[in-house]
C-alpha positions in Angstrom: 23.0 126.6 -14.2 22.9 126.9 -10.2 19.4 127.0 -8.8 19.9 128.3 -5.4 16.7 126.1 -4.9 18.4 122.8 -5.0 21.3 124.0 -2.3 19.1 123.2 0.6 18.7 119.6 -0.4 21.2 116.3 0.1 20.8 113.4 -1.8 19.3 110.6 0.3 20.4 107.2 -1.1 17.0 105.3 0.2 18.9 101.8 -1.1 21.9 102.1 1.7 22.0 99.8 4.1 24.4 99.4 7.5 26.4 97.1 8.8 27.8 96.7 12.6 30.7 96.2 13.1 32.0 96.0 16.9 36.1 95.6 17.4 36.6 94.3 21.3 39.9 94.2 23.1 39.8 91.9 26.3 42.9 90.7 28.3 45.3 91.6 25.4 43.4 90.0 22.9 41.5 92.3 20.0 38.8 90.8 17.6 36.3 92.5 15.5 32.7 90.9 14.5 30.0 91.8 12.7 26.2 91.0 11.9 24.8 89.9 8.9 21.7 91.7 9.4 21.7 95.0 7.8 20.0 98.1 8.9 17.6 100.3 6.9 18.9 103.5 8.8 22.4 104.5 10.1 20.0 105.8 13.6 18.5 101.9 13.3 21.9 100.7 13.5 23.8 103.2 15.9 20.7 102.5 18.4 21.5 99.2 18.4 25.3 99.9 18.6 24.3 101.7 22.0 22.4 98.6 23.7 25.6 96.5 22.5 28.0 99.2 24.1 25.9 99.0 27.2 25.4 94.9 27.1 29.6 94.5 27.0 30.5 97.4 29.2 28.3 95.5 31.7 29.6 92.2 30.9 33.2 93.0 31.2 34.0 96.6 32.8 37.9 95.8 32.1 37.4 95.7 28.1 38.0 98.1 25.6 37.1 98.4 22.1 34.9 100.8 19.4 31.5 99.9 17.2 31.2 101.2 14.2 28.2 101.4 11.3 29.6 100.9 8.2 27.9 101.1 4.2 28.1 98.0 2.6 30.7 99.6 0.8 32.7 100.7 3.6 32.3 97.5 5.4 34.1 95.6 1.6 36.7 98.2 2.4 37.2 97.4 5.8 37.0 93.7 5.0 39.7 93.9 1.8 41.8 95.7 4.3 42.4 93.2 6.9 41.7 90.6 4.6 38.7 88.8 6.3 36.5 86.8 4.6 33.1 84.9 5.5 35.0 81.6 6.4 37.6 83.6 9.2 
């Protein structure tokens, strides 16, 4: 039975965390890192995405590159994709 109730409500997962993930190109050369810390909040974690953004556009003006917030699982997604492991 539909409840027309119930439509106006998501499902918040309060046990999700985020991950950031920053992939930098500089001179050529691309790499990707992450932190270990996770955030309560995907707003916690795109915040400090933004003060990263700023730091390395600063830093170096001729680099390129994207920051992502990942789920944990999207991040063991992203990590079985291109293969990376703790120790690379």
């Amino acid at each position: 039975m539909k409840c027309p109730y119930y439509q106006n409500f998501y499902t918040v997962n309060t046990f999700m965390k985020f991950i950031l993930v920053v992939y930098m190109c500089l001179a050529g050369s691309c790499e990707s890192v992450y932190e270990a810390k996770l955030y309560d909040t995907q707003q916690n974690c795109e915040s400090a995405g933004l003060e990263v953004k700023q730091y390395a556009m600063q830093k170096w003006p001729e680099s390129s590159g994207e920051i992502w917030c990942l789920t944990q699982d999207e991040f063991k997604k992203y990590q079985d994709h291109y293969d990376i492991t703790d120790e690379t």
